[in-house]
C-alpha positions in Angstrom: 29.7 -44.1 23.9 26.2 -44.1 23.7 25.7 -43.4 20.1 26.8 -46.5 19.3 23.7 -48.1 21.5 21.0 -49.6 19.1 18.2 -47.6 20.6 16.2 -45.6 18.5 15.6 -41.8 19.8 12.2 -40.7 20.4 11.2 -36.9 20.6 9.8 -35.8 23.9 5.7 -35.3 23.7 5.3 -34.3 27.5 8.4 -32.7 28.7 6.5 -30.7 31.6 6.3 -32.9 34.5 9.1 -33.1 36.9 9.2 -36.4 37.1 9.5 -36.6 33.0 11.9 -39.4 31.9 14.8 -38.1 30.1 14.9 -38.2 26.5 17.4 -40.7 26.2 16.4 -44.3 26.3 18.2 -47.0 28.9 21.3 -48.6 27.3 22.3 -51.3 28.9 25.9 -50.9 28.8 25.4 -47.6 30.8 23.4 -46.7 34.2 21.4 -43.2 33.7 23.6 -41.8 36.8 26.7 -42.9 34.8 25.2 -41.2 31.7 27.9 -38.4 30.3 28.1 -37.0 26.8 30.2 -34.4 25.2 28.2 -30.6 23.8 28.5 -32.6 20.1 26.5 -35.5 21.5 24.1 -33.5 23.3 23.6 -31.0 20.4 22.7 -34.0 18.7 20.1 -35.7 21.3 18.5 -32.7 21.8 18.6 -31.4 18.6 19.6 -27.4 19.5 23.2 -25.8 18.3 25.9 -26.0 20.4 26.0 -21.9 20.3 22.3 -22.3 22.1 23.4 -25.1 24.7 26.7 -22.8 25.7 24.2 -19.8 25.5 22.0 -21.7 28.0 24.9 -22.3 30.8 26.0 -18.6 30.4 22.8 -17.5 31.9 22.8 -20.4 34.1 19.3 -22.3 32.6 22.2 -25.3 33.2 24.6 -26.9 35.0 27.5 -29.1 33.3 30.2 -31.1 34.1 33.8 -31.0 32.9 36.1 -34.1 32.2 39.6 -33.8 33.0 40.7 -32.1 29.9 38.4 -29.6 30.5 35.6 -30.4 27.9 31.8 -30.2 29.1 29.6 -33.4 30.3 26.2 -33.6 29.6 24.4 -36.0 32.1 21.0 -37.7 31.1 19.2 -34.8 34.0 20.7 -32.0 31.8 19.5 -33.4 28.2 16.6 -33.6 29.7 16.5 -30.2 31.1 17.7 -28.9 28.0 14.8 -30.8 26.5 12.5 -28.7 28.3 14.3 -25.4 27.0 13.6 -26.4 23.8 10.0 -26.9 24.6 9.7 -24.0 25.9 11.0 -22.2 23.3 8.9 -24.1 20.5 5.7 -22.6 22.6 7.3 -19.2 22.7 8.3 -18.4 26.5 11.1 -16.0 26.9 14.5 -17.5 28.1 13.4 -15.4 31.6 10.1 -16.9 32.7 12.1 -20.6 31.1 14.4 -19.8 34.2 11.6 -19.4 36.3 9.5 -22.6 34.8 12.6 -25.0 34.8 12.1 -26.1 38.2 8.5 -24.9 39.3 5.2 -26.9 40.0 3.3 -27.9 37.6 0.3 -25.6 38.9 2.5 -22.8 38.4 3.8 -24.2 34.8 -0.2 -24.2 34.1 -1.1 -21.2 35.1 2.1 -19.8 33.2 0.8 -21.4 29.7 -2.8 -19.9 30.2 -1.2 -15.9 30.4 0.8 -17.4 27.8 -2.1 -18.3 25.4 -4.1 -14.9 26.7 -0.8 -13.0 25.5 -0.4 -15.3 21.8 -4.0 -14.6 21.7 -3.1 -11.0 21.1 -0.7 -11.3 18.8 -2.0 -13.5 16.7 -5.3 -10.3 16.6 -2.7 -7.7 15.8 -1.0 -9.6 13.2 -4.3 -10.1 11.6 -4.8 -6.6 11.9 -1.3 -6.1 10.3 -2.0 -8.8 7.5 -5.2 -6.9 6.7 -3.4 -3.6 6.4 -0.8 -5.2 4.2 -3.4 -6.7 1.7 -4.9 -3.2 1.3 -1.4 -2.1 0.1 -1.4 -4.6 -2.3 -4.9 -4.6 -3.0 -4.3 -0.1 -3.9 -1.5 -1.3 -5.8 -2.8 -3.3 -7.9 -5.6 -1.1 -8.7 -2.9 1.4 -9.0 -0.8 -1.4 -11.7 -4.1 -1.2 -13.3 -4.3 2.4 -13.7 -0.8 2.9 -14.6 -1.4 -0.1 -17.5 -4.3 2.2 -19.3 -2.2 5.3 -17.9 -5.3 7.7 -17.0 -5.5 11.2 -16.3 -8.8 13.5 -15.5 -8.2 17.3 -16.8 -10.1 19.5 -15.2 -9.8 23.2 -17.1 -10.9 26.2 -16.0 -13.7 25.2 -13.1 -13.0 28.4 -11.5 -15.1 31.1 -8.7 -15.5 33.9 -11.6 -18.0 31.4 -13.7 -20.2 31.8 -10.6 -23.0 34.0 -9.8 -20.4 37.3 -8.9 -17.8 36.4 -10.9 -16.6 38.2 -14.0 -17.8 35.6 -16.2 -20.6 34.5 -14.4 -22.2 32.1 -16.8 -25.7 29.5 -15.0 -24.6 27.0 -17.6 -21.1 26.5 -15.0 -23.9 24.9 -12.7 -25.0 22.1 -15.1 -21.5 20.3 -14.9 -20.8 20.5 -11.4 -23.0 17.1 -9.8 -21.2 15.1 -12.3 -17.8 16.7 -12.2 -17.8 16.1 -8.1 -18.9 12.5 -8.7 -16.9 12.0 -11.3 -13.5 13.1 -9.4 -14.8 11.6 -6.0 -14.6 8.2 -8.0 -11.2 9.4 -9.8 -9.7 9.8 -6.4 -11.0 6.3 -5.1 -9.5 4.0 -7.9 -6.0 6.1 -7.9 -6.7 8.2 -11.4 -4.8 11.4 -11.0 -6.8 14.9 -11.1 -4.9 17.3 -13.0 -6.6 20.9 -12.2 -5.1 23.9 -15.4 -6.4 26.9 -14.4 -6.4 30.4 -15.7 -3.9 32.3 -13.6 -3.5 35.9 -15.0 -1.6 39.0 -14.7 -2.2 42.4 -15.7 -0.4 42.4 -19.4 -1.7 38.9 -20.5 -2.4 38.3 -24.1 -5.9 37.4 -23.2 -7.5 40.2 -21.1 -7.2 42.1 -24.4 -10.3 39.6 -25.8 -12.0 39.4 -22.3 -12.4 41.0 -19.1 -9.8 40.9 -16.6 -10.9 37.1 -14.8 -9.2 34.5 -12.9 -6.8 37.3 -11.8 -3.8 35.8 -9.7 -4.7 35.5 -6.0 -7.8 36.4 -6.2 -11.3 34.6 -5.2 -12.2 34.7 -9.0 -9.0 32.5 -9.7 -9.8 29.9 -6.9 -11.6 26.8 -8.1 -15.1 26.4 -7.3 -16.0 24.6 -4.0 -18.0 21.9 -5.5 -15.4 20.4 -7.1 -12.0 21.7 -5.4 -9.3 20.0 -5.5 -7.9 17.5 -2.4 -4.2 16.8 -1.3 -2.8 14.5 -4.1 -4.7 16.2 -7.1 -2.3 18.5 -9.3 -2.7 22.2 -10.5 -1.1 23.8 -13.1 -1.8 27.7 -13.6 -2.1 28.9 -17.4 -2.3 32.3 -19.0 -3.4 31.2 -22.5 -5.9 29.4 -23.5 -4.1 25.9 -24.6 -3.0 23.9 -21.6 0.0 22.8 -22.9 1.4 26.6 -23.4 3.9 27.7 -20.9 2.9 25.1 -18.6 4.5 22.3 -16.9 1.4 19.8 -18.3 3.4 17.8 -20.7 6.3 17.2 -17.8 3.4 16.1 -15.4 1.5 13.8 -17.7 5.2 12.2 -18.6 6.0 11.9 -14.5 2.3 9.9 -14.2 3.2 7.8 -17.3 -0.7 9.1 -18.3 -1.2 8.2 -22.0 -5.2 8.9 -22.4 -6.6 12.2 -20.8 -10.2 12.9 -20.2 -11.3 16.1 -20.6 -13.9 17.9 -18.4 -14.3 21.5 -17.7 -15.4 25.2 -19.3 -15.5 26.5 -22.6 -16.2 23.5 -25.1 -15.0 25.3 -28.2 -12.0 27.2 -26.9 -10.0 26.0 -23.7 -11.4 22.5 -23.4 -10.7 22.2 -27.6 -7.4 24.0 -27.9 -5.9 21.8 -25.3 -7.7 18.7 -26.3 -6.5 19.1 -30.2 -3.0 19.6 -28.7 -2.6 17.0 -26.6 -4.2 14.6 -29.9 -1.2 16.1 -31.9 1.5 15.3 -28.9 0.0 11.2 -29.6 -1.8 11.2 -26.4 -5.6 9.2 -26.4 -7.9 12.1 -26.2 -11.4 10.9 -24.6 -14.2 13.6 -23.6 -16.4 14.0 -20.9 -19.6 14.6 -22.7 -21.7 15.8 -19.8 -18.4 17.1 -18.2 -17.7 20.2 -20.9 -19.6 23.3 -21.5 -20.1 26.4 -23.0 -21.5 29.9 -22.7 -23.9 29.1 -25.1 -25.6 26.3 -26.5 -24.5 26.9 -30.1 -21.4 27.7 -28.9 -21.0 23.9 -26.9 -22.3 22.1 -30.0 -19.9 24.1 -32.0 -16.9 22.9 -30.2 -18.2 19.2 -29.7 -18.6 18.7 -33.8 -15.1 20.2 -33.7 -13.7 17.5 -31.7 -15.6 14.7 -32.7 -16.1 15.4 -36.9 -12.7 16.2 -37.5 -10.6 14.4 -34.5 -12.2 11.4 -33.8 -12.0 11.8 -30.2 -14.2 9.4 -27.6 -16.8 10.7 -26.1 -18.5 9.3 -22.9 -20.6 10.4 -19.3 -19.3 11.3 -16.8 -20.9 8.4 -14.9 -19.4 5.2 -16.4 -16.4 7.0 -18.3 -14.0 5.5 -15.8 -15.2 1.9 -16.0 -15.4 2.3 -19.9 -11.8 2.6 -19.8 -10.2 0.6 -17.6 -12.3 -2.3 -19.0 -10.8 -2.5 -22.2 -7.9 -3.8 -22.8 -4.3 -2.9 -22.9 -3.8 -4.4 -26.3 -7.0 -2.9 -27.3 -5.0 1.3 -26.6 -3.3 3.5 -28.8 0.6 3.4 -29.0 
């Protein structure tokens, strides 16, 4: 057989031209029209499976020959054919237009590969489009990894349409947080740090419209939060009726479900809202970190009041609005609270 000829086999370069030589050297125990090997052999000269040659003859790509007990003969035409399958293949031609290459001019075999490269030419631009959109998946994720390390959440309290001009406790002072508030959570937003809006939410009957005026009444305008810094799809709300955050609410749950260990705290009323909730949260072992331009009052004295508060006998971190996210995230993990 001819695997026992000395020859050593060469892979194919140019297997285009009709008038190709076959892949298998000239023995000279065997003329080329005398040539005949078994699927094993071919599979092995041409280098495809068996399953792929017996794949090729089903759709008729080749013809083979069968010996007397019924087992099929390549000849040196059909390695050679099947050589040109392969190549084929390698460039990425469907088996169809193969069919249709197999036996055509060699215009028509050029003209073939240019649509050919015109159509690669494509994919290869929407599989860059497709790596691109993977590597901003990746790149979000790791920003969100990065997040989820230093576990950050914004708390927004109280930013509501009754601290505005017609609202029943329209206060001027409301106006002075806003610009960095919207800045603040348009940034939030962009690096993955959730937005956890805890608004008053009240019904007639609540403990706390016996110290104020009926405000932030349930479905009302008063009890919507303020346009400036309203609240997109992914950001959380969480409706209170007391002042402490954590009172009846599902805040605790949430923050657990974000895996958020340090909360910064922004909103209205320094000294009693922003404070209550802030102190709690510092008893619950959560890193309590304060907005400084983010937080006000109804008053001066009152703002001041609240600030000492947190800061003389809590400790708590204090830092703008502006840089209060990049503060964090650069230090650290081993640098955080337990």
């Amino acid at each position: 057989m001819y695997k026992n000829c000395n020859y050593p086999l060469r892979r194919l370069s140019n297997v285009v031209r009709d008038d190709v030589k076959c892949i298998i050297p000239p023995c000279p125990r065997r003329r080329k029209a005398d040539f005949l090997v078994t699927i094993k052999e071919a599979a092995h000269l041409t280098r495809l499976s068996r399953k792929a040659i017996r794949h090729y003859e089903s759709i008729g790509l080749i013809e083979t020959g069968r010996n007397e007990a019924g087992y099929r003969l390549f000849s040196a035409d059909t390695l050679s054919r099947l050589r040109k399958i392969s190549y084929y293949r390698d460039l990425g031609f469907p088996l169809g237009e193969i069919k249709n290459l197999l036996d055509a001019p060699e215009s028509v075999v050029m003209d073939a590969m240019e649509h050919h490269i015109a159509f690669l030419e494509d994919e290869i631009k929407e599989k860059r489009l497709a790596v691109e959109a993977m590597e901003a998946v990746l790149s979000a994720e790791r920003e969100d990894d990065s997040i989820r390390k230093t576990g950050l959440a914004i708390i927004a309290l109280d930013l509501q349409n009754d601290l505005m001009a017609g609202g029943s406790l329209a206060c001027n002072r409301i106006l002075k947080i806003l610009p960095p508030l919207s800045d603040l959570f348009i940034k939030a937003r962009a690096m993955h740090v959730p937005i956890i809006y805890i608004c008053d939410w009240h019904k007639k009957g609540d403990p706390e419209l016996l110290l104020w005026n009926d405000h932030m009444m349930a479905n009302t305008w008063g009890a919507q939060i303020i346009d400036q810094v309203a609240p997109e799809d992914n950001d959380i709300i969480i409706h209170k009726n007391l002042f402490n955050g954590f009172t009846n609410t599902k805040l605790e749950s949430t923050l657990k479900s974000l895996n958020s260990r340090t909360l910064i705290f922004t909103g209205w009323r320094t000294h009693v809202c922003v404070a209550q909730t802030a102190i709690e949260a510092f008893y619950k072992g959560y890193r309590v970190v304060i907005a400084s331009d983010g937080v006000d009052s109804t008053s001066q004295a009152e703002h001041n009041f609240g600030i000492t508060l947190m800061d003389i006998n809590y400790n708590f971190e204090f830092y703008p609005c502006e840089n209060i996210l990049e503060t964090l995230l650069e230090q650290t993990e081993s640098d955080l609270p337990l």
